[in-house]
Backbone as a ProteinNet text record, in pm:
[ID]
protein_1_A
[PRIMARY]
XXXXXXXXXXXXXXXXXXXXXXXXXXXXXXXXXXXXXXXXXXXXXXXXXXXXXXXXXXXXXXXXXXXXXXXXXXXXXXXXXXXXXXXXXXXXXXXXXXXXXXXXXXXXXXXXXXXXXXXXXXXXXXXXXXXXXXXXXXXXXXXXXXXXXXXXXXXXXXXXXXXXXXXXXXXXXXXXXXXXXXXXXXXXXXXXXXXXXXXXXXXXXXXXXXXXXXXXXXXXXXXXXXXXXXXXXXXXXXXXXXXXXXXXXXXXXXXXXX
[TERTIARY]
82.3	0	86.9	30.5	115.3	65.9	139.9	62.9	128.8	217	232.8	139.9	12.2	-75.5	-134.1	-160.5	-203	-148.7	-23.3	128.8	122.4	123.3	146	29.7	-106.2	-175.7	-208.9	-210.6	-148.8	-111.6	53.7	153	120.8	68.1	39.8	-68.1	-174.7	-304	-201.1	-69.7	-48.6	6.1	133.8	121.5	81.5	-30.2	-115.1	-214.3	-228.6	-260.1	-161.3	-15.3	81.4	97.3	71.5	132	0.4	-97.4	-195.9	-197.3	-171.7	-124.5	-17.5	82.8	198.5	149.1	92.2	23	-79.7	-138.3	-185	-332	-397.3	-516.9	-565.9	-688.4	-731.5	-781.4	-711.3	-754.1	-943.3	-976.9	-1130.4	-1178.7	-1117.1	-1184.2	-1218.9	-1137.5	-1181.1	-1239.7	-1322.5	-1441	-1582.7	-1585.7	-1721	-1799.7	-1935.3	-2029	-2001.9	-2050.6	-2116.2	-1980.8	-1907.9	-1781.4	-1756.2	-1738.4	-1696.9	-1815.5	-1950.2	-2036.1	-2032.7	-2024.7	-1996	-1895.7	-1745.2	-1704.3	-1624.7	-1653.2	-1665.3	-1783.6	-1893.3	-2023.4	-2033.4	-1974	-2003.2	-1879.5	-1713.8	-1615.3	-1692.7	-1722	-1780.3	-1886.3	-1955.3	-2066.6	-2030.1	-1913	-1858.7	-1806.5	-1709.3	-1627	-1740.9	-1814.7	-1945.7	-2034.6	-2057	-2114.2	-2030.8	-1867.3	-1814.7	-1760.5	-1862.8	-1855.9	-1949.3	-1978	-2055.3	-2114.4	-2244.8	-2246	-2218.9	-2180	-2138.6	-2028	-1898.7	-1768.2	-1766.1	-1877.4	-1879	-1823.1	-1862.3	-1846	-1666.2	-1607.2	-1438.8	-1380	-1477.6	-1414.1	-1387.9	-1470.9	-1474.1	-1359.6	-1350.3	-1249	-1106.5	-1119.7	-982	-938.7	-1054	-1044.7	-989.2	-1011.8	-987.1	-816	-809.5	-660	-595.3	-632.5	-487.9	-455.6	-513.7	-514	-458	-507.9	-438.5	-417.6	-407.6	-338.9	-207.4	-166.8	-22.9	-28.2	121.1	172.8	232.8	201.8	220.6	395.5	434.7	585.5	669	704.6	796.2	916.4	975.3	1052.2	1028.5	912.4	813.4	734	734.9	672.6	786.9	881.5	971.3	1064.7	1075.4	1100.6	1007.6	903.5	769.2	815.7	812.8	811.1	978.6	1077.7	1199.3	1192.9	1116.9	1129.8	999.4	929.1	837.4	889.5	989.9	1102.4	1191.3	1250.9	1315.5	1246.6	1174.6	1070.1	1037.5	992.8	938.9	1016.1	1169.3	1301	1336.6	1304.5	1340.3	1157.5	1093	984.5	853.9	887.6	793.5	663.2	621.9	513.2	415.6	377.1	230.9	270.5	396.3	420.4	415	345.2	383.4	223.7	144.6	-51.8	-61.1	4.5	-1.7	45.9	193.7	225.4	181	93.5	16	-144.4	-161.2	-276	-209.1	-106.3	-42.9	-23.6	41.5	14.9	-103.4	-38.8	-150.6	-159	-51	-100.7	-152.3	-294.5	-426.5	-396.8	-324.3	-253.6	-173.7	-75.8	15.5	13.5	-108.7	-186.2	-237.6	-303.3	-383	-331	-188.7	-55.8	-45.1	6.1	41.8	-69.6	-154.9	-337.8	-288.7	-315.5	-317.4	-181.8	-34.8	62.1	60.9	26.9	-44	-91.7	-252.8	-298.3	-278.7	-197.8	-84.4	-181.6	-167.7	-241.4	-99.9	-166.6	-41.1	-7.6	118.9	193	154.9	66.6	52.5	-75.4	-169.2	-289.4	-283.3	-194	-135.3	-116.7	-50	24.8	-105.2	-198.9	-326.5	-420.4	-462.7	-515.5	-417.3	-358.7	-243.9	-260.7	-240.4	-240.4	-410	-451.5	-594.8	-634.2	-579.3	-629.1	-550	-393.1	-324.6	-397.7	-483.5	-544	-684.4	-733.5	-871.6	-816.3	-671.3	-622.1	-598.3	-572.3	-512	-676.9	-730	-858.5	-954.4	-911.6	-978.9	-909.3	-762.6	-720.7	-736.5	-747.2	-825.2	-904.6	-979.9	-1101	-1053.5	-1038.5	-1003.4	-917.1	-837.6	-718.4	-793.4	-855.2	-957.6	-1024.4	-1107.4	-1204.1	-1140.5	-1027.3	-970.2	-878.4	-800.7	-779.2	-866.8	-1012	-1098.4	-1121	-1156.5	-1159.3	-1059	-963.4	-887.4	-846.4	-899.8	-915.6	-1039.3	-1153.2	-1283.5	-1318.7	-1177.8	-1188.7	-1163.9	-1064.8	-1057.8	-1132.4	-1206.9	-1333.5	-1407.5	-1444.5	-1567.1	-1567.8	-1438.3	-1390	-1416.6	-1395.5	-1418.7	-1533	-1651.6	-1791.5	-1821.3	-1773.9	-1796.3	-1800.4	-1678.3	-1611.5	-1684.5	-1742.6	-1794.5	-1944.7	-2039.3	-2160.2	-2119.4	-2013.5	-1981.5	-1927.5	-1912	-1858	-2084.8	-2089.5	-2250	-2323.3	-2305.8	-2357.9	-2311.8	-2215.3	-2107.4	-2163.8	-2206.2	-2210	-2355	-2430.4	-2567.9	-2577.7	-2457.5	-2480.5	-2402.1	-2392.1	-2297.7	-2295.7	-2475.2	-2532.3	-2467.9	-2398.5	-2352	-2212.4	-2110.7	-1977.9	-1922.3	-1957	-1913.8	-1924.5	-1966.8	-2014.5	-1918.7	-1852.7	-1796	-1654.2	-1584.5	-1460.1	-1503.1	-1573.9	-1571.8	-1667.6	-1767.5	-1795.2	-1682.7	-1630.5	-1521.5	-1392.5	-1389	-1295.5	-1372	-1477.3	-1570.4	-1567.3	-1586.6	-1617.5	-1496.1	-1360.1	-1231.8	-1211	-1277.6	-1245.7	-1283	-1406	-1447.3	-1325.9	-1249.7	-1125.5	-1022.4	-996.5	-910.8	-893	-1025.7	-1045.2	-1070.4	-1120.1	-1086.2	-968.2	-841	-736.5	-660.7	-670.6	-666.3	-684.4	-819	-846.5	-798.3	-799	-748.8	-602.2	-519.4	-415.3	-322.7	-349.6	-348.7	-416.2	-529.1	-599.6	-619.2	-686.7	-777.6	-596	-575.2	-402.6	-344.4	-297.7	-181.1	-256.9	-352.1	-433.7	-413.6	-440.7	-487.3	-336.6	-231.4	-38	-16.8	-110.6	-78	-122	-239.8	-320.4	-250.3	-209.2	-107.3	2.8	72.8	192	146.8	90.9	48.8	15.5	-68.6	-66.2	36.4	134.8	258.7	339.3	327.7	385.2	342.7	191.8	139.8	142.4	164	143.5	254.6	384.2	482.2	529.8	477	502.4	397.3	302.3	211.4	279	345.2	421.2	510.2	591.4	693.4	617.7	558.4	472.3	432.1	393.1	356.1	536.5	621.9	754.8	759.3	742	775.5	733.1	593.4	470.6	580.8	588.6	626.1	757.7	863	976.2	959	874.7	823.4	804	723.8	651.7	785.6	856.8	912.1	1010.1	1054.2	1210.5	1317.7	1306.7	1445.3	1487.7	1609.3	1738.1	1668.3	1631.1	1606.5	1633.2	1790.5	1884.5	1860.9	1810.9	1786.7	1680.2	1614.4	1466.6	1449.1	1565.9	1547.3	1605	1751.6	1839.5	1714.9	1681.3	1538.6	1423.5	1369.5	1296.3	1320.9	1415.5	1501.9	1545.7	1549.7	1580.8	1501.2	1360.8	1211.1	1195.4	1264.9	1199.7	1348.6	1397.2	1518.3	1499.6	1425	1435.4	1452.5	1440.6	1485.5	1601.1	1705	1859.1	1859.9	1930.5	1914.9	1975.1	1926.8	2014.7	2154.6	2133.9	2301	2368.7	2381.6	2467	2515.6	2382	2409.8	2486.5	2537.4	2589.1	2709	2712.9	2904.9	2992.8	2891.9	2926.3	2955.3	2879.6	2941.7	3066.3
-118.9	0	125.6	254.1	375.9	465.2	473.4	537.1	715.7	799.9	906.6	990.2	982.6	1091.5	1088.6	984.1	967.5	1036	1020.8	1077.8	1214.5	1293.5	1437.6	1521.8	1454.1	1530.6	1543.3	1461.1	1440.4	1536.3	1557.9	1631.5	1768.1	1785.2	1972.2	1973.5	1905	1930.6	1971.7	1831.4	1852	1982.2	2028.6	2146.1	2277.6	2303.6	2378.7	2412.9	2230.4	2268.2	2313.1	2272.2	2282.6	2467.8	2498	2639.9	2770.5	2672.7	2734.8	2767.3	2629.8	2634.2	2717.5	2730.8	2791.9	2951.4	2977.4	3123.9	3161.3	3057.6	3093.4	3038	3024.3	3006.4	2873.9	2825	2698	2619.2	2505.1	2422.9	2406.5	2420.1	2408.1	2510.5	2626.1	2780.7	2757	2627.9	2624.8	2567.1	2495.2	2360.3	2452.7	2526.7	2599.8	2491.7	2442.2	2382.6	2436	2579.8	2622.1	2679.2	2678.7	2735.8	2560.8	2478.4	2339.2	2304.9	2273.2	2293.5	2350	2455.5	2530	2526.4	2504.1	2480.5	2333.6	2208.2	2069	2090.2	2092.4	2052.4	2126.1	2291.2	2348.9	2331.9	2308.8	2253.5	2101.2	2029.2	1903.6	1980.6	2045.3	2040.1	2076.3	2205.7	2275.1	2202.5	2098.3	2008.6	1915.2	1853.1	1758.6	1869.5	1959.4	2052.2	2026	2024.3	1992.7	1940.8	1771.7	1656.2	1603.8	1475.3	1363	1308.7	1263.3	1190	1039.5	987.8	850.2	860.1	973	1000.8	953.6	957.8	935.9	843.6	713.9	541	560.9	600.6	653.8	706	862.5	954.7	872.4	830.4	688.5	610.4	570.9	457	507.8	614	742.1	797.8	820.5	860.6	790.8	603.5	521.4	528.3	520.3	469.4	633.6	711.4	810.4	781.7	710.3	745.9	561.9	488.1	329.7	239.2	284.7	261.7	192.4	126.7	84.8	71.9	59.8	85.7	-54.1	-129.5	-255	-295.5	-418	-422.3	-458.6	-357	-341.7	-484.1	-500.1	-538.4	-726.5	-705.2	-874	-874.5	-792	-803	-851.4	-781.5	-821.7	-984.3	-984.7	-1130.5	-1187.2	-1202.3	-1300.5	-1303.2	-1204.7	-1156.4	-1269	-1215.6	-1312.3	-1479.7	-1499.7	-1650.7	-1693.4	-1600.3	-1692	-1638.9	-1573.8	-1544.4	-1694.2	-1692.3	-1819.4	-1938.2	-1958.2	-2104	-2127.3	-2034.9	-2010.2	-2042.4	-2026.5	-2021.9	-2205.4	-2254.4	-2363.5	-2480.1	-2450	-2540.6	-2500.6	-2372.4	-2326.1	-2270.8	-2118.1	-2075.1	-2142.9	-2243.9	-2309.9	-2335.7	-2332.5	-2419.4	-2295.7	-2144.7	-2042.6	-2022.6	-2157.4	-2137.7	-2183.9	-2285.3	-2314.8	-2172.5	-2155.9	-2021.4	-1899.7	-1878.3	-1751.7	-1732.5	-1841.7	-1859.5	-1836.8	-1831.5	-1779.1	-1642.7	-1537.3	-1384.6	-1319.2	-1294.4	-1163.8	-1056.2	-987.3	-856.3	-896.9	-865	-877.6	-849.9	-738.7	-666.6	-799	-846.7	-910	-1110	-1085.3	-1242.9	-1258.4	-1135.3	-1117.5	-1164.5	-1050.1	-1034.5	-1174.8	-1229.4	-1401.6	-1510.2	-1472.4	-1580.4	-1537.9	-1398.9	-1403.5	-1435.6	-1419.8	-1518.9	-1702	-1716.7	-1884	-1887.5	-1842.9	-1835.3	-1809.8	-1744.1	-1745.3	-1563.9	-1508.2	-1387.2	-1274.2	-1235.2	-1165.9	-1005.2	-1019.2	-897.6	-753.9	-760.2	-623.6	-610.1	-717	-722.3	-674.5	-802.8	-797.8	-647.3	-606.1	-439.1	-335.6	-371.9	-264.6	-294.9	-383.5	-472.8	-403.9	-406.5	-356.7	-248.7	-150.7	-16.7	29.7	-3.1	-5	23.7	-58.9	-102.3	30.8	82.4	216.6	281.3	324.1	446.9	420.5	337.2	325.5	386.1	307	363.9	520.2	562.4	727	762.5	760.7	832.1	777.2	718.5	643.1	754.1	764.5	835.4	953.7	1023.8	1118.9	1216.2	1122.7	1154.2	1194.3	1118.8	1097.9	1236.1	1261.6	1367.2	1496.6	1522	1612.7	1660.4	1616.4	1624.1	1675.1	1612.7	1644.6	1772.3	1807.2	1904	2030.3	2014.2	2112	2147.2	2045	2082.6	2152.2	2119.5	2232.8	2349.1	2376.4	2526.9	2599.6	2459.4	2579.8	2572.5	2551.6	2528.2	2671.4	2751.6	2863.8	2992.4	2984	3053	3033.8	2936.9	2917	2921.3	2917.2	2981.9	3137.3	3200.3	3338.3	3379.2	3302.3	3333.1	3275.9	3214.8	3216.7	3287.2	3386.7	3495.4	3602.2	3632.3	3691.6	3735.9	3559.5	3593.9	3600.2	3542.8	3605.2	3727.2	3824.1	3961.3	3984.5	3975.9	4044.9	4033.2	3912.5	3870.5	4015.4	4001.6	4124.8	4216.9	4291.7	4433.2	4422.7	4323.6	4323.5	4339.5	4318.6	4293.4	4426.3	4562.9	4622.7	4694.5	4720.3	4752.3	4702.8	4586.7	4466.9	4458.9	4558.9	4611.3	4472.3	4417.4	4281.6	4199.1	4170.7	4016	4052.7	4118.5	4169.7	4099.5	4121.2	4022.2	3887.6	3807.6	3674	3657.9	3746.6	3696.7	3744.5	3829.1	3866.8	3731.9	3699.8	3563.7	3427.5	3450.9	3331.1	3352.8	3451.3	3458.7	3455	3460.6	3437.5	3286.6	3222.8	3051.9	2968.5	3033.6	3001.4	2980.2	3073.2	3141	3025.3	3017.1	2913.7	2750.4	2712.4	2590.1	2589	2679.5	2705.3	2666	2741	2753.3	2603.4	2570	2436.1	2318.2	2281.2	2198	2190.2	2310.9	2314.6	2251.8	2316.8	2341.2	2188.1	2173	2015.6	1899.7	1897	1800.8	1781.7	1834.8	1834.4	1854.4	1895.6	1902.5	1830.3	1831.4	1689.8	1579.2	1513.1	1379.6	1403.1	1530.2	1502.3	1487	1554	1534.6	1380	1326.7	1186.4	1102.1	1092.2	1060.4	1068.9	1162.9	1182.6	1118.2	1143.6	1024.3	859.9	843.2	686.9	638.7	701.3	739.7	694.6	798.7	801.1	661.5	605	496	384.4	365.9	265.7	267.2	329.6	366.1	327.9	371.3	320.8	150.3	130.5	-21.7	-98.2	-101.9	-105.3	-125.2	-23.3	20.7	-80.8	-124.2	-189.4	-342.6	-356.3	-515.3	-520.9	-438	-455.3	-452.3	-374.1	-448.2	-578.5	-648.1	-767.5	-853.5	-852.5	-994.3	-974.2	-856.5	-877.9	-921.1	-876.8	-962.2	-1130.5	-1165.6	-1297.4	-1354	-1299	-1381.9	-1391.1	-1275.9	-1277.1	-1393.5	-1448.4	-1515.7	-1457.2	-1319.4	-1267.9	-1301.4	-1339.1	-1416.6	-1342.4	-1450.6	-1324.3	-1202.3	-1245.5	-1139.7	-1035.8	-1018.6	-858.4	-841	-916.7	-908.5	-827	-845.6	-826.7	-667.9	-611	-519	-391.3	-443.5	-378	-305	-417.4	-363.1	-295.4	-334.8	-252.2	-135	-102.3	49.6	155.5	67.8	112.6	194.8	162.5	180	203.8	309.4	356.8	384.9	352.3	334.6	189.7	116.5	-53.3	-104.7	-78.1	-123.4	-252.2	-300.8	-407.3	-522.8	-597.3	-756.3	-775.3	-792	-804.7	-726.5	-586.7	-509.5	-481.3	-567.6	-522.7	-650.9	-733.1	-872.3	-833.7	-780.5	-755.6	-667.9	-539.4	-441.6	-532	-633.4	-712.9	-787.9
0	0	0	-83.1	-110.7	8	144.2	232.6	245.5	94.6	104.5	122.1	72.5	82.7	175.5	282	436.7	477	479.7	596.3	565.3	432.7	404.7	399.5	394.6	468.2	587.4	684.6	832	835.4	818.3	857.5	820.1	688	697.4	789.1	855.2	910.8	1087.6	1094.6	1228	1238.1	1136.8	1125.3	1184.3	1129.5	1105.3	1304.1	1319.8	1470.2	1550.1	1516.8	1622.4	1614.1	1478.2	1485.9	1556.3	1560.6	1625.4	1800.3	1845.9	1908.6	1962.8	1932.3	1953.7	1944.7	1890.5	1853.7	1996	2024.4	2184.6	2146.2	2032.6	1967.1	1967.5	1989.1	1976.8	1833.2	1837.4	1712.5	1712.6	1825.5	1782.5	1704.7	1737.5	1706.9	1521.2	1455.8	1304.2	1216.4	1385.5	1393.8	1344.7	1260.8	1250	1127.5	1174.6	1106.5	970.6	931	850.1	764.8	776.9	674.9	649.3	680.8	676.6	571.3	590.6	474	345.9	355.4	248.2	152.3	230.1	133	119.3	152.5	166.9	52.3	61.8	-14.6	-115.4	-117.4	-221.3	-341.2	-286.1	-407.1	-451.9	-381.8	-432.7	-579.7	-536.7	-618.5	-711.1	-722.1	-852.3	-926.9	-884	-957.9	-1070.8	-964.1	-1001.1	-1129.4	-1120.8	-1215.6	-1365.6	-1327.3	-1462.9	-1504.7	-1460.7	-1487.6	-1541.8	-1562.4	-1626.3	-1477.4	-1432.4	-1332.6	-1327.6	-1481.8	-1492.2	-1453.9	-1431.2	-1378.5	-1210.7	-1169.9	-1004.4	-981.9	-1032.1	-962.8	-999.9	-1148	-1125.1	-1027.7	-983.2	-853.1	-787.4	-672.4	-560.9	-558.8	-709	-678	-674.1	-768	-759.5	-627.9	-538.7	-416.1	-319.7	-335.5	-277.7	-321.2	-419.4	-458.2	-403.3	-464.1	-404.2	-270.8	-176.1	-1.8	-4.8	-54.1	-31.8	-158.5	-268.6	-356.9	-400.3	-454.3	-515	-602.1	-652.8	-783.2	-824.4	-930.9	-933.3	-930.9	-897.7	-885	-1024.3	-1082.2	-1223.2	-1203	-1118.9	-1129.8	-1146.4	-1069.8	-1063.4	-1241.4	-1272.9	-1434.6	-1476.5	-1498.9	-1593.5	-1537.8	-1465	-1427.9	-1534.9	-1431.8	-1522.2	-1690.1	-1747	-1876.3	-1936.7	-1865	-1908.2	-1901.4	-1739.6	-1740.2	-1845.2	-1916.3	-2027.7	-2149.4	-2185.6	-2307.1	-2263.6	-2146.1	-2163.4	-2225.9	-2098	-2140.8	-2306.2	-2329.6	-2518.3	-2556.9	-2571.8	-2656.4	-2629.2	-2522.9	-2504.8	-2518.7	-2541.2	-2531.7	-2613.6	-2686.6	-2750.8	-2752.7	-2785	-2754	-2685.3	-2746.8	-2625.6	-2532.9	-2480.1	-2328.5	-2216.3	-2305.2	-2193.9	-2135.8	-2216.8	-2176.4	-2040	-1989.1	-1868	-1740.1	-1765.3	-1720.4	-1697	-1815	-1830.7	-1752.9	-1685.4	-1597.2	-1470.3	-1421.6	-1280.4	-1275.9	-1377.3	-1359.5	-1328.2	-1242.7	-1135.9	-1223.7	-1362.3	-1404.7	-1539.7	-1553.4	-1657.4	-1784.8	-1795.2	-1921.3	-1979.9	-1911.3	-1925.2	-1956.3	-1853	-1898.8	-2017.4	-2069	-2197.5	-2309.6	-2319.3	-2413.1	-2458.6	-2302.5	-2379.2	-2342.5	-2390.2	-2401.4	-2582.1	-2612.5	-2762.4	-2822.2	-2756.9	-2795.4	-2843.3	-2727.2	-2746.1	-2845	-2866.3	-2979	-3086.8	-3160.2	-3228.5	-3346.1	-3212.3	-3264.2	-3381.1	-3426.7	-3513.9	-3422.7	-3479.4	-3387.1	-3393.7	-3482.7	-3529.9	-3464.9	-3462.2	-3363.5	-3225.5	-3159	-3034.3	-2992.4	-3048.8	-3005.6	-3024.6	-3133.8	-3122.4	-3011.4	-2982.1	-2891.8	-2715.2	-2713.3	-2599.1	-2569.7	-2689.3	-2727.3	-2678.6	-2689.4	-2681.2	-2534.5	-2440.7	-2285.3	-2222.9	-2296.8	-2298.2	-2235.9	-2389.3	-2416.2	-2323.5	-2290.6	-2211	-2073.6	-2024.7	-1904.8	-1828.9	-2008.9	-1987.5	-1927.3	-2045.7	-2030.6	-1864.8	-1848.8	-1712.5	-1592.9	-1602	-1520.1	-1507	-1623	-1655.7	-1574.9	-1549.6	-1499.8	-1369.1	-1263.3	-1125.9	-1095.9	-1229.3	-1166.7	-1212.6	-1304	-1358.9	-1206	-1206.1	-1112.4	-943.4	-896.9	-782.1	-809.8	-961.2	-968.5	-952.1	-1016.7	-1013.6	-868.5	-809	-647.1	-566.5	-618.1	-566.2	-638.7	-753.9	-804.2	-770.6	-711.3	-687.1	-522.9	-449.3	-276.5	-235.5	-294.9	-234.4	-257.6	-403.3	-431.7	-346.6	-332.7	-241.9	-94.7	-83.5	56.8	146.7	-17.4	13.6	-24.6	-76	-66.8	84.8	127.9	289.1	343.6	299.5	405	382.5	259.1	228.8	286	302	424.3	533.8	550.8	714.7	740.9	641.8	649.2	652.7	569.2	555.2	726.7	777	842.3	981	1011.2	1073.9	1073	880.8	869.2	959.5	970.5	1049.2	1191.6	1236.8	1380.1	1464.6	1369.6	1385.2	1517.3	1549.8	1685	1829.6	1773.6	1891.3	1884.9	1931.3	1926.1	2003.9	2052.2	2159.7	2153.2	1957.5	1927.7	1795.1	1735.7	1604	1583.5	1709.1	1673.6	1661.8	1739.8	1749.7	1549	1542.6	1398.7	1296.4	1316.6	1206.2	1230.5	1291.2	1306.2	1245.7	1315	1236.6	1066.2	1018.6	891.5	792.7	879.4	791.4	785.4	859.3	870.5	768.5	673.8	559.5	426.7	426.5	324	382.8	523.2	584.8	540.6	551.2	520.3	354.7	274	151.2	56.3	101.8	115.6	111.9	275.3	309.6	265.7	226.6	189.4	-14.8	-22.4	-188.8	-171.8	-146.9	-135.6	-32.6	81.2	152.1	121.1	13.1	29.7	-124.4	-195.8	-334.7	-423.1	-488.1	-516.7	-507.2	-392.1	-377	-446.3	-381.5	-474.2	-606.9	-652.3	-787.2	-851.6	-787.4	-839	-791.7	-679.6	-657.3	-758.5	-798.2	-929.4	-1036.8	-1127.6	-1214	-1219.9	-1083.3	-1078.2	-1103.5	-1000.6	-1017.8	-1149.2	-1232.2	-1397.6	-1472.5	-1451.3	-1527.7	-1531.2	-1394.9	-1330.7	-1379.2	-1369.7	-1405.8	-1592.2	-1651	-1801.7	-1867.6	-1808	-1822.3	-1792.9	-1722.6	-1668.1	-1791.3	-1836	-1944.5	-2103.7	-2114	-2244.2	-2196.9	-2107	-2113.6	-2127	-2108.5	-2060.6	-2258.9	-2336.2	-2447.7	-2530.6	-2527	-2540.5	-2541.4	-2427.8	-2372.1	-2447.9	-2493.1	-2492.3	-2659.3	-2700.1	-2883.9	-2891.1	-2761.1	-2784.3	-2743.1	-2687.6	-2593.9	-2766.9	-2804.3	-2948.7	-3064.4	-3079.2	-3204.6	-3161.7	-3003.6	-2990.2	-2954.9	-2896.4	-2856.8	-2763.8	-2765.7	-2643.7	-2531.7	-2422.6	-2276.2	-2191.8	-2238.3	-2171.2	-2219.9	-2363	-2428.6	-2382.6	-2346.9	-2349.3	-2206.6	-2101.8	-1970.2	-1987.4	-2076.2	-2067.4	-2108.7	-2214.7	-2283.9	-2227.9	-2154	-2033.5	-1922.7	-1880.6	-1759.1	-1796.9	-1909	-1961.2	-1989.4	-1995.1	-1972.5	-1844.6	-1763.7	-1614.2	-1555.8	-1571.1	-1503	-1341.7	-1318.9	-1120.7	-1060.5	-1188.5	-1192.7	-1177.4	-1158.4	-1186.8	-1218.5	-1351.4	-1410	-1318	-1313.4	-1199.4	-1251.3	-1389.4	-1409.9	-1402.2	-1414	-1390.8	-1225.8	-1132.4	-992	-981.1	-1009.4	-1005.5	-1041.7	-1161.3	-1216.1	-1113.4	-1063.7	-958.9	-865	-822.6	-711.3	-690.4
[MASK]
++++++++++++++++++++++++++++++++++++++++++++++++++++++++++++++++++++++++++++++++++++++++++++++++++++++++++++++++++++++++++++++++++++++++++++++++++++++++++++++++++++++++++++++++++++++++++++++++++++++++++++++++++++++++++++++++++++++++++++++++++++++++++++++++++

């Protein structure tokens, strides 16, 4: 599990109390119902406004993954991927049908189901290419949407601040109730701010990454299945891939270093 975006929003929230604290001020004082409503329910709604509501059942699951999410293990693909380049080279395409029912990654089981089958290469790779492009656009969505939220958290922050300034200019008779609402009515802009900026943002740069990550590992897995089919010696097959994914350090080169 990817537990960065737990930990770093944590940490700006602890932040944020500690420095309140330290200031002499109470962390409750930014517990206000009605600025928390407003702009919790009202960035939701803006974002949702410029969306699709078939996009929802995506948000959810986007939401789920930025906070406990992982990123599949690159380095366990390409294994897989070499020891069925080996096997093939020594026992021949069909002997990788048995094999190809033990991979856990779907993309990659697929690749060599239509290997077996003795699908043509040019298929294979559109077919691949395909699940790509469904992916981009899938992600799309998730990072869309959490970006918007945090471009329409601090607007709506300051339409908070804004009835709570109105609210103020009303009570002006009451010189002894004016600070505590003029404090109340900046808390709107606060959590605005906040929640754009600590919360809605980061996800959506977490989203993007995981993207990039997973997209790349993808592209390399469609490499693979076409060097798997054409017969290339493993070892290229492994140098190849590993060059895909430069945060991989190739095994053999950590072996010669040794």
């Amino acid at each position: 599990m990817e537990f960065a975006t737990i930990a770093g929003i944590l940490g700006i929230f602890v932040a944020v109390i500690v420095s309140m604290i330290l200031e002499g001020s109470s962390p409750a004082s930014i517990l206000l119902l009605p600025a928390l409503f407003l702009v919790f329910g009202g960035t939701f709604g803006a974002a949702l406004a410029g969306s699709l509501v078939q996009d929802l059942p995506t948000v959810f699951r986007h939401l789920k993954k930025a906070f406990v999410g992982k990123v599949g293990d690159a380095n366990g693909v390409v294994d897989s991927i070499v020891a069925m380049a080996d096997l093939a080279r020594r026992q021949g395409l069909l002997a990788l049908e048995e094999m190809a029912r033990d991979v856990e990654d779907p993309m990659l089981r697929q690749g060599i189901e239509l290997t077996v089958d003795g699908t043509d290469p040019e298929e294979i790779e559109e077919i691949l290419e395909a699940r790509i492009t469904a992916k981009r656009a899938d992600d799309k969505v998730g990072i869309k949407f959490f970006g918007d939220m945090g471009g329409y958290a601090p607007t709506l922050g300051i339409i908070g601040t804004v009835i709570g300034l109105i609210h103020v200019l009303g009570n002006l008779s009451s010189p002894e109730k004016l600070g505590h609402l003029i404090a109340g009515a900046f808390v709107a802009t606060l959590w605005g701010v906040l929640s754009g900026n600590a919360i809605w943002l980061p996800m959506s740069s977490k989203l993007k990454r995981m993207s990039e990550v997973e997209i790349s590992q993808m592209e390399m897995i469609v490499e693979g299945v076409l060097a798997v089919q054409s017969g290339t010696n493993p070892r290229l097959i492994e140098q190849k891939l590993r060059s895909i994914l430069p945060a991989a350090p190739a095994k053999g080169a950590t072996k010669e270093a040794a």
